[in-house]
FIGU-768054 format. One line per 3 residues: for each residue y negated, x negated, z of C-alpha. Coordinates in Angstrom, 1 decimal. Layout:
residues N
Y:X:Z ~ ...
This chain:
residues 342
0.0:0.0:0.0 ~ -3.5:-1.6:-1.4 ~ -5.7:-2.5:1.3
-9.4:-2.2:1.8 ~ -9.0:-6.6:1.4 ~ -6.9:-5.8:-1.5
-9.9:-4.1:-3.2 ~ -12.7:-6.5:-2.1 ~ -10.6:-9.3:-3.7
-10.0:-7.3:-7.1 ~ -13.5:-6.6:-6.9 ~ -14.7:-10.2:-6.5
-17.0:-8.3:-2.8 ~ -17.1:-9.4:0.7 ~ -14.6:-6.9:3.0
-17.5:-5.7:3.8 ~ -19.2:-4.5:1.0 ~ -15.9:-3.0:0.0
-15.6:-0.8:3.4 ~ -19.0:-0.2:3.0 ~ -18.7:1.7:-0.6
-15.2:3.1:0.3 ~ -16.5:4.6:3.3 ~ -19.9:5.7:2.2
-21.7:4.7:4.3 ~ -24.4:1.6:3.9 ~ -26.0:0.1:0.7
-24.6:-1.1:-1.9 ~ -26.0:-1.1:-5.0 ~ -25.1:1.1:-8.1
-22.8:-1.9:-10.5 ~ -21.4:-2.5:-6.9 ~ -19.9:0.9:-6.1
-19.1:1.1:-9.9 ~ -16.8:-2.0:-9.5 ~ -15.5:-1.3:-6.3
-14.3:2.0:-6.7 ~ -12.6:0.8:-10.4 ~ -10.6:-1.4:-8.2
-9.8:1.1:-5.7 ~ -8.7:3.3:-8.8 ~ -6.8:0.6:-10.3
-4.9:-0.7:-7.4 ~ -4.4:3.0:-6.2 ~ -6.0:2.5:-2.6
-5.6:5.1:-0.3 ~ -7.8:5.6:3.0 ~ -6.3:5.5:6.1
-7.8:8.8:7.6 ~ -5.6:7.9:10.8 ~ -7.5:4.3:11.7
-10.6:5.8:10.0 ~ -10.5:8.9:13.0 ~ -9.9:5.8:15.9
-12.5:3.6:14.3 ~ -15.0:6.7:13.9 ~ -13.8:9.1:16.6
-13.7:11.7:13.7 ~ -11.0:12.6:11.3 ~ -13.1:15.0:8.9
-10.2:17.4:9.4 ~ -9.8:21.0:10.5 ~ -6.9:23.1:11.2
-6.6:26.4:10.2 ~ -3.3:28.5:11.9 ~ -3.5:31.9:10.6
-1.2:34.6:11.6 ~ 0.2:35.5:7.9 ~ -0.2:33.8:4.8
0.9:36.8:2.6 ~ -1.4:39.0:4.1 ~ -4.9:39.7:1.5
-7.3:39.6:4.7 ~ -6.0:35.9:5.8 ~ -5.6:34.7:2.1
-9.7:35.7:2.0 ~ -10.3:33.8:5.5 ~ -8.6:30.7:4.6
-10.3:30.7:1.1 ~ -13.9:30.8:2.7 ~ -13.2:28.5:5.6
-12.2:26.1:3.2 ~ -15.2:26.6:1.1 ~ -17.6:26.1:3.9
-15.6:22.8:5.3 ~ -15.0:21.2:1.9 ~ -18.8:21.3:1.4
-19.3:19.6:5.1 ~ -17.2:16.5:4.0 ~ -14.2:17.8:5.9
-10.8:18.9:4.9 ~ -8.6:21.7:6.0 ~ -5.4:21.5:6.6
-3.8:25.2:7.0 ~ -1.1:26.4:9.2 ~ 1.0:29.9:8.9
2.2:31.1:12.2 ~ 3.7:34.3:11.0 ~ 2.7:36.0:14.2
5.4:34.3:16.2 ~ 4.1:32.8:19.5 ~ 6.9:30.1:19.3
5.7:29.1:15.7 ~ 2.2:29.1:17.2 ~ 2.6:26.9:20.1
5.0:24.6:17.5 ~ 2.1:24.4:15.5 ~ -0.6:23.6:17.9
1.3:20.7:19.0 ~ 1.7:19.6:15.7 ~ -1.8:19.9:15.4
-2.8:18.2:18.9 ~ -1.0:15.1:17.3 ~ -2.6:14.5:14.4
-6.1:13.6:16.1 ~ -7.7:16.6:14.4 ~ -11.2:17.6:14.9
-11.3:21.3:15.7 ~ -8.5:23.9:15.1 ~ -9.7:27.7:13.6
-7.1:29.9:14.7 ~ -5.7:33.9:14.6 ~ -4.3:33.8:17.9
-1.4:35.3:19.0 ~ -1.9:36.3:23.3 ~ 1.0:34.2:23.9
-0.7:30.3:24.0 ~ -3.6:30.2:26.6 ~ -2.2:27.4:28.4
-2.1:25.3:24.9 ~ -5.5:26.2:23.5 ~ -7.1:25.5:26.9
-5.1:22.2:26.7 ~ -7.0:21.2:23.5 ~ -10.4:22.3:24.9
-9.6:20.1:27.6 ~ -9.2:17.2:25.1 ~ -12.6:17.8:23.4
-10.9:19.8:20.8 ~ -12.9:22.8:19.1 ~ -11.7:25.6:19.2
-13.0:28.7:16.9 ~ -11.1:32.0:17.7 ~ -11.3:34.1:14.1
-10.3:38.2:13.8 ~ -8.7:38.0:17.8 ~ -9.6:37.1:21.2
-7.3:35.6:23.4 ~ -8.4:36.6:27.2 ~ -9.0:34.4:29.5
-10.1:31.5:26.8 ~ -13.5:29.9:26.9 ~ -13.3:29.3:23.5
-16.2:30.7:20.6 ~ -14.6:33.8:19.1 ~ -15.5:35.7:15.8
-14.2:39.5:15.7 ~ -14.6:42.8:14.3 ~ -15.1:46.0:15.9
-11.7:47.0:15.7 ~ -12.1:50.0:18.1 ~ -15.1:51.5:16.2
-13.2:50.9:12.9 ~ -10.3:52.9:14.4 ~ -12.1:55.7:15.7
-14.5:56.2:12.3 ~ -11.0:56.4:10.6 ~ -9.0:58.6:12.8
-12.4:60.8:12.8 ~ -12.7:61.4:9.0 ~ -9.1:62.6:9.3
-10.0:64.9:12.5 ~ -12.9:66.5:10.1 ~ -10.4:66.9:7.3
-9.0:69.2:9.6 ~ -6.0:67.0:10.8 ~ -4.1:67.3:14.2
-1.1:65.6:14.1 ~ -2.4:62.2:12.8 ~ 0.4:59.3:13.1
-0.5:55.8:13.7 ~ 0.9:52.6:12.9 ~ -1.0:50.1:15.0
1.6:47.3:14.5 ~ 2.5:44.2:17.3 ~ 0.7:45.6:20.4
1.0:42.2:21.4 ~ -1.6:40.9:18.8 ~ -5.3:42.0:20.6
-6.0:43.9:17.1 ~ -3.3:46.4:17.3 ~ -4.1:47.2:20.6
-8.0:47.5:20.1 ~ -7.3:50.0:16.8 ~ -5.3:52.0:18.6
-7.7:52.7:21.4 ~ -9.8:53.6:18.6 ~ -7.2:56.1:17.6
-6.7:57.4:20.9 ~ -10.5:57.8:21.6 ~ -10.9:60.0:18.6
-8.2:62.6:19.4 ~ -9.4:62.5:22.9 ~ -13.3:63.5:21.9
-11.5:65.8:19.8 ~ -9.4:67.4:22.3 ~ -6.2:66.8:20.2
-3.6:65.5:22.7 ~ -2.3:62.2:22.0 ~ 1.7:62.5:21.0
4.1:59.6:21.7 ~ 6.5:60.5:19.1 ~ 3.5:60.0:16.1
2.5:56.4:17.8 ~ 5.2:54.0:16.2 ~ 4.4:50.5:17.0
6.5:47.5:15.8 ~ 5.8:44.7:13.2 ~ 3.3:43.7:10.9
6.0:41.9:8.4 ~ 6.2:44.0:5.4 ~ 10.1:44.9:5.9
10.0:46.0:9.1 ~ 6.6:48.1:8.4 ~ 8.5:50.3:6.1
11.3:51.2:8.4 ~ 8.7:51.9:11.1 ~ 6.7:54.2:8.5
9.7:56.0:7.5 ~ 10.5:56.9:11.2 ~ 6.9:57.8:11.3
6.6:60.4:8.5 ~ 10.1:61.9:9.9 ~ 9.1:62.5:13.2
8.8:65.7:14.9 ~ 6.3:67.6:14.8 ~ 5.4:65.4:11.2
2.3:63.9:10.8 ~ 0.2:65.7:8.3 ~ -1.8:61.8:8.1
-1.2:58.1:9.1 ~ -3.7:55.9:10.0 ~ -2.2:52.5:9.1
-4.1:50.0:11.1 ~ -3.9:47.1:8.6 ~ -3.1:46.6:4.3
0.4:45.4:5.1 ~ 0.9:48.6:7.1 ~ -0.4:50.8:4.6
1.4:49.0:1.5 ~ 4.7:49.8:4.2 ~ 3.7:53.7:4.2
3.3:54.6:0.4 ~ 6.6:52.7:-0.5 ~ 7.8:54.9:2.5
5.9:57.8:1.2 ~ 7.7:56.5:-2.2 ~ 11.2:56.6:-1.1
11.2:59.8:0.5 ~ 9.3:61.2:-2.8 ~ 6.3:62.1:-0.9
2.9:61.3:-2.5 ~ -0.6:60.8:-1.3 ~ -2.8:63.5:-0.4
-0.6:66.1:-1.7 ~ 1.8:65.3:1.2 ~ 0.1:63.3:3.7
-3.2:61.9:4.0 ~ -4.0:57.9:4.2 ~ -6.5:55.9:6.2
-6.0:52.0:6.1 ~ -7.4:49.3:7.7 ~ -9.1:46.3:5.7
-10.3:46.9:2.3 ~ -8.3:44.5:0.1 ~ -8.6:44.9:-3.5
-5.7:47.0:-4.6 ~ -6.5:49.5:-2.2 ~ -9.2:50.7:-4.8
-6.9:50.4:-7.4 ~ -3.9:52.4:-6.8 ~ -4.2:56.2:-7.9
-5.7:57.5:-5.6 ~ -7.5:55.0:-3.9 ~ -7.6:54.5:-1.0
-9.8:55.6:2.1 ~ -10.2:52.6:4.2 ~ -12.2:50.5:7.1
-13.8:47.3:5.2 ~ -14.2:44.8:7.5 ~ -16.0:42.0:6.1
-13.4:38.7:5.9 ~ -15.5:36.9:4.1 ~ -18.5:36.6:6.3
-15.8:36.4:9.2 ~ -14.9:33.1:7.7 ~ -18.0:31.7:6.9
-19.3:32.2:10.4 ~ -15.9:30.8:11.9 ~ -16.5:27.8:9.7
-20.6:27.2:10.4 ~ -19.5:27.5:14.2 ~ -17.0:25.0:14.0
-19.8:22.7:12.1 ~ -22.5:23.0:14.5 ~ -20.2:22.4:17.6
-18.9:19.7:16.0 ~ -22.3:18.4:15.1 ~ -23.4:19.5:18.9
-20.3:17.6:20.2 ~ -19.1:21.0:21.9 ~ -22.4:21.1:23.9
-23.2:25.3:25.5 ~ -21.3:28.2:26.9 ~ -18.7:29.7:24.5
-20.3:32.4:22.4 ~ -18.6:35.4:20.8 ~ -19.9:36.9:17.5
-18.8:40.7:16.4 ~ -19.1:42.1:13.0 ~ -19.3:45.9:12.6
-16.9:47.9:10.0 ~ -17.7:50.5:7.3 ~ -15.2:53.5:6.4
-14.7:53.7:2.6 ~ -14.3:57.6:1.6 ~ -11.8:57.6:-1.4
-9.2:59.9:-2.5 ~ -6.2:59.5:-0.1 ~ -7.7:62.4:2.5
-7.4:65.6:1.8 ~ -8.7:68.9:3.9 ~ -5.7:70.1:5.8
-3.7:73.1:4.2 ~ -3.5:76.0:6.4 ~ 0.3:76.2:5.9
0.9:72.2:6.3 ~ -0.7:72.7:10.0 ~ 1.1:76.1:10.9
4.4:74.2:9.7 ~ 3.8:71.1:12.0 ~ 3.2:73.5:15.5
């Protein structure tokens, strides 16, 4: 492997010069960097980001453990945060935890061990003791889309609750009673925050809430549609489901699909985050936007500025606010669907 010495002697330069140009920083003058970096090309040198993070106390590296890579809404936060880091100077290296505490915790040790500078992370609730660990060792730590309690750590979040009960609302003014819910893991904090949304709206609507059209369980795709078959067969039958996130309502119209049910005719749809094929399928989907984008950029800027602040002030916790998306997947309640369902 070519060596910084290897350069500077292919380069006819003092070490110096040569560490200067490779590492950007100092003078050198224009034919300098020109030959220097022809060298570096030629002899295929690498930097060592490892000795560069001792030498510097930096690595110009961020992790990013999200909870699933298949899921639109994280594909859109690991896209932005990259985005904003790549144009700091710093690289990203991203981590898919698949909502699994033990893959969590697996990966933050990974993570602790490669010297990184700050971690960006969709918590699980399961890994206090581990994040608080890295805080401990001047690590920064950027909660994004969940708050872990308990963890001085910056957060960035949605108003999951609010989004909940706008959705769960619409459906009550449709004229809907027996609304279903699939909040997913009640261990992740989202789940549990949309479906106190849920609850909130049936209880300022007087509509008692009814265990049998709650069905929590997974947010993996397979195990969603097993969940949201269970769902539109139980008894008394929803006449709508509030899904509480895009895997969950891709899960209940291939339910909805199986059982050769379609959407309004047969039961009305409210999602959770507006992905893009949500306005493409026929009809489109009513949903809760929450805006992922600007989630990530902000996660990213944090991480910036603490790193620029070396970590200096009280944690601080920023929450976007959600917007309900009227489409075509709600329809008013048919007199006889609701006398069928008492």
């Amino acid at each position: 492997m070519a060596t910084v010495a290897d350069v500077a002697k292919q380069a006819g330069v003092s070490v110096s010069t040569a560490a200067r140009v490779l590492s950007g920083n100092g003078y050198a003058s224009d034919e300098t960097r020109r030959v220097v970096l022809e060298a570096a090309r030629e002899l295929g040198y690498v930097p060592n980001q490892i000795a560069r993070s001792l030498r510097t106390r930096r690595s110009m590296m961020i992790g990013l453990l999200i909870g699933d890579v298949e899921n639109a809404f994280y594909s859109t936060i690991a896209s932005n945060v990259e985005a904003v880091a790549k144009a700091a100077g710093y690289h990203v290296l991203l981590c898919n935890s698949n909502d699994d505490p033990d893959f969590e915790r697996e990966y933050l040790n990974l993570l602790d061990g490669m010297r990184l500078d700050g971690i960006i992370v969709t918590p699980t609730s399961r890994n206090r003791s581990q994040l608080t660990r890295l805080l401990k060792k001047d690590v920064a730590i950027i909660q994004v889309d969940r708050k872990v309690a308990g963890l001085a750590a910056d957060a960035i979040l949605v108003d999951n609750e609010a989004g909940a009960h706008a959705a769960v609302a619409h459906l009550i003014a449709a004229g809907h009673e027996h609304i279903g819910i699939l909040p997913g893991d009640l261990d992740v904090p989202t789940a549990r925050h949309r479906l106190t949304g849920y609850e909130r709206a049936l209880e300022e609507a007087g509509i008692p809430r009814r265990e049998q059209l709650v069905k929590a369980g997974s947010f993996h795709r397979e195990h969603a549609i097993e969940d949201a078959t269970d769902l539109i067969r139980a008894t008394p039958a929803p006449t709508a489901i509030f899904a509480a996130n895009n895997i969950l309502a891709e899960a209940t119209l291939m339910a909805l699909a199986d059982l050769g049910m379609t959407v309004p005719r047969d039961l009305s749809l409210v999602a959770f985050d507006d992905v893009q094929w949500m306005a493409m399928v026929d009809p489109p989907l009513t949903t809760v936007r929450q805006p992922a984008a600007d989630m990530a950029r902000s996660a990213a800027e944090l991480m910036l500025r603490r790193l620029r602040e070396d970590g200096e002030g009280p944690p601080s916790t920023v929450v976007f606010r959600t917007e309900l998306l009227e489409r075509g997947s709600v329809a008013p309640i048919r007199k006889e669907r609701a006398a069928s369902t008492r």
